[in-house]
N, C-alpha and C positions, 0 to 999 in steps of 0.2 A: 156754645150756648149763647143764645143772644142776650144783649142787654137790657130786655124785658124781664127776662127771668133771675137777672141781677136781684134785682129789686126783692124779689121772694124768695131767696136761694137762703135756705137758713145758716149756709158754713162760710157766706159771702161776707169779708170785710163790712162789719156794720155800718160803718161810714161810707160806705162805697153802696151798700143799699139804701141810705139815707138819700143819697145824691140820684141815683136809679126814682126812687119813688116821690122825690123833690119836683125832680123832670115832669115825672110824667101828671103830677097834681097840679102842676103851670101851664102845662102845655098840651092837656089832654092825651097823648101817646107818649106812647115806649121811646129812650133813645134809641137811638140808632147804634154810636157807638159811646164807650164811656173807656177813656183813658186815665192814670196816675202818672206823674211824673215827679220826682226826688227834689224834694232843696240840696241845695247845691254848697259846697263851702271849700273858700279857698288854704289852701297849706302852706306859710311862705317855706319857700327851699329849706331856709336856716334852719325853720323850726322843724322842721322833718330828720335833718341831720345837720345837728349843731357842730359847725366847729370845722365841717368836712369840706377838702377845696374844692371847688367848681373844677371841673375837667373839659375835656372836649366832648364826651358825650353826658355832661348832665346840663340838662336843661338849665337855661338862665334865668327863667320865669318862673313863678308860683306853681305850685301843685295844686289839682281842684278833684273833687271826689261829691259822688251824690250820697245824700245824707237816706237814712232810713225812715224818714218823710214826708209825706208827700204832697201836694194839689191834684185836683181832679177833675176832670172835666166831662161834661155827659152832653152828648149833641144829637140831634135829628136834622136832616139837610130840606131846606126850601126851596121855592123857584121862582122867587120874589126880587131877590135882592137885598131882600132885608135880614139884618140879624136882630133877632129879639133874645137878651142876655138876663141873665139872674144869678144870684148868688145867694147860697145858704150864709153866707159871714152879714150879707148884707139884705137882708129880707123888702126892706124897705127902698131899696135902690135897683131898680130892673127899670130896661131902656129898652124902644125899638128905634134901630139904627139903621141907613143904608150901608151898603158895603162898597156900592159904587157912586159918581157923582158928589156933589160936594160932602162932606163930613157933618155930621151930627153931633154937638154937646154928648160926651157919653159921662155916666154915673165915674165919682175920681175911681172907684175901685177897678173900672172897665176900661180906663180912658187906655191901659198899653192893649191888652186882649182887642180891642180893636182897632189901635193902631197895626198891629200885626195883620190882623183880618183883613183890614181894608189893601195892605202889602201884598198878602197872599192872594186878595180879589186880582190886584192890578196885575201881577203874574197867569194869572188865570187858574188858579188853585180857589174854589171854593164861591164862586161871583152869584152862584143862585141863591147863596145868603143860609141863614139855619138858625132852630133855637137851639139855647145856649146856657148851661146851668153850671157852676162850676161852687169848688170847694176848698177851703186850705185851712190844714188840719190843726196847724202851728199860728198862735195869736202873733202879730207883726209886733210886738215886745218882744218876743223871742230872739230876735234878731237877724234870725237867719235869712236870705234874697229871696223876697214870694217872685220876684217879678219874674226872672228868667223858669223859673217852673211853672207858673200861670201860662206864661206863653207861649209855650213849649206845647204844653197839655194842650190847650186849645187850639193850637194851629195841626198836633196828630189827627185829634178828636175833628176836628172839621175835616180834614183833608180824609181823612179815614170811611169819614160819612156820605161823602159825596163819591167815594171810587166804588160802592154800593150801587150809586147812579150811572154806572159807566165814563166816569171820569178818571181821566189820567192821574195815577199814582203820583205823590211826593216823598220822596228818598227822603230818610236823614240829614244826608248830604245837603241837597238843594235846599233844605228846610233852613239847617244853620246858616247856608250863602248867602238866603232872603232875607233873613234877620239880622246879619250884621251889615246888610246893605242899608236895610229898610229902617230899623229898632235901633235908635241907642240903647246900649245895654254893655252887661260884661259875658264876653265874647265865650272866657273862660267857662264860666260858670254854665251857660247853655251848651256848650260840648260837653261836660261834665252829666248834664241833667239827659244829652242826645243819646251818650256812647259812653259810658261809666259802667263799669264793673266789679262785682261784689268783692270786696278787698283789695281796689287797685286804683292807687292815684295816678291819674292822668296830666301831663304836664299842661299847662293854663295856653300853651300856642301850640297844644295837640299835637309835639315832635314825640311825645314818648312817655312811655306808661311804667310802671315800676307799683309791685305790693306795699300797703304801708305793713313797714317791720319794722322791728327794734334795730339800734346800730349796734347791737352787743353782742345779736344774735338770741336774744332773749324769747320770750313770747311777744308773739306784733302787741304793740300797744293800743290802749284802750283811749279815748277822745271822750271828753265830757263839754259842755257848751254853756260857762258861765253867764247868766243874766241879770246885774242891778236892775231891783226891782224901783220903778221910781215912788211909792209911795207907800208905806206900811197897810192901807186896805183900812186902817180904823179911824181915820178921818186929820190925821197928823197931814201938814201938809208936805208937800214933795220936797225930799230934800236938796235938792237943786244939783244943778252942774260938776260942781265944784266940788262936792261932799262926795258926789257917784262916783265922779274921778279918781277920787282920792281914795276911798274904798276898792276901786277896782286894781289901781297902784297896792296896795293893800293888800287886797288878796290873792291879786300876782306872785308878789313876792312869798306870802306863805304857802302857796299854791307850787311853789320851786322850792322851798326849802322841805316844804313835804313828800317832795319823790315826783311831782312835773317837770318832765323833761321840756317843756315848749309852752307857751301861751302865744298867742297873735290873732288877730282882728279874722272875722270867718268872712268876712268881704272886703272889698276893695279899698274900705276909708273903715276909721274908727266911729264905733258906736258904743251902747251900751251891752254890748256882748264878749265876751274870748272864748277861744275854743282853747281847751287845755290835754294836751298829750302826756300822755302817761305809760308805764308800766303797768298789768292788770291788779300787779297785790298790790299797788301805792294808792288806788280809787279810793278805797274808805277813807284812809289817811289825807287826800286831797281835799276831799269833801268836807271834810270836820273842819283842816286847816282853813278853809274857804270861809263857812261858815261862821266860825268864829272870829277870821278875820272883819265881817262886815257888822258882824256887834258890839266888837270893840270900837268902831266906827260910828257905832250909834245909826245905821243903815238896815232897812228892813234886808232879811232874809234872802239872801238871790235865789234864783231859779237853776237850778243843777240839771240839766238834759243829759242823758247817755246817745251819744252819737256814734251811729254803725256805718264802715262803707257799703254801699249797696247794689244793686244795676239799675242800667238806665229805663228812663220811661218805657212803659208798656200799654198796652190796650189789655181791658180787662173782660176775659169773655162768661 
């Protein structure tokens, strides 16, 4: 089915037709192609299995798994050179950019999506340029890494569009090579978003994959994705640093004492998020303890996500 018919398909991902007929109201035509790809979040070892010694064959590095998700990306290919970009998050912010010769100020939402692009031009993946509409479905308070899914998405979605043109395919493979050549970024997190699979954490330096499961032999456990909200929404000001800290200190601890087997940061450095592991009958019980922890706090309300492993990026037909 082509990605025109996205658009009108009534059993299509609403969001996925929002982004189809987004496209094509910018840019007068159908995309071309229109890819999804997973946020990504990492598992430190310990919290996957507390307590358990490192052996010869367990990986030393973090565990990363794609979340149930996504960003999105819809493209039609050019023979310009140029890419002209947009964003539903960002209505107000669309750029036309070159992809070769010197670089262009790009909108801050666009500035990685085109650092990659311009990477993939100078490889010779994608150099005739294309429009470019893209979506993420999760507010960046959320917490979880837009950036290695954005670029992800966008570098299929283009390369995808242009092998329509008679251009040379790009692997998975080569895709992540160019990005951790080209992109800073975490390396983890876009293997995870490339080659993830539904129920299976993938080790962060891609030695080795393992289901997440209970260590008890239990039912696998369930992930929820705590978020301090910075501001109650009724004009109370932000409660600051140090209050969110202290609350998330907070509801960690009641978060363990309620049947959480793990808490840790879902990326690379601490923010105002944790991802919380569990048993599936301790969720209710988590969530109450959570919440009540952040009002004894005098802290608005956090944001509770249910987070599933999933598989990796796809093109949507």
């Amino acid at each position: 089915m082509s990605a025109v018919d996205l658009a009108r398909r009534a059993t299509a991902d609403p969001l996925l037709r929002l982004l189809a007929h987004g496209f094509a109201t910018t840019y007068r035509r159908p995309p071309g192609a229109v890819w999804r790809a997973p946020y990504a979040f990492r598992l430190a070892a310990s919290a996957v299995e507390p307590g358990t010694p490192l052996t010869a064959a367990t990986p030393r590095t973090d565990w990363v798994a794609a979340a149930n998700w996504y960003v999105a990306a819809a493209v039609s290919p050019r023979a310009d050179g140029l890419l002209r970009c947009g964003s539903l998050n960002h209505p107000a912010e669309s750029a036309e950019l070159p992809l070769t010769g010197p670089a262009a100020r790009a909108p801050g939402w666009a500035a990685r999506p085109y650092a990659v692009l311009r990477a993939l031009a100078a490889a010779g993946f994608g150099r005739g340029g294309a429009d470019l509409h893209v979506n993420a479905t999760l507010p960046d308070a959320v917490g979880l890494p837009v950036a290695e899914p954005l670029e992800c998405a966008v570098a299929l979605a283009l390369a995808d569009a242009h092998v329509a043109r008679g251009a040379r395919p790009l692997s998975r493979a080569q895709l992540a090579e160019l990005l951790g050549a080209a992109v800073p970024g975490d390396h983890g997190l876009r293997r995870a978003v490339l080659f993830g699979r539904t129920g299976q954490l993938l080790a962060a330096d891609g030695s080795a994959r393992r289901p997440l499961r209970s260590p008890d032999g239990g039912p696998a456990p369930c992930l929820l994705l705590l978020t301090a909200r910075t501001a109650t929404g009724g004009g109370t000001e932000d409660p600051g640093a140090a209050a969110v800290a202290t609350g998330l200190a907070t509801a960690i601890r009641e978060a363990l004492r309620a049947g959480a087997r793990s808490a840790c940061w879902p990326g690379t450095r601490p923010g105002r998020s944790v991802l919380l592991l569990m048993p599936p009958d301790r969720r209710a019980a988590v969530r109450t303890a959570v919440i009540g922890a952040f009002r004894r706090c005098d802290l608005p309300v956090p944001r509770l996500l249910r987070i599933a492993v999933t598989a990796a990026a796809r093109r949507e037909d």
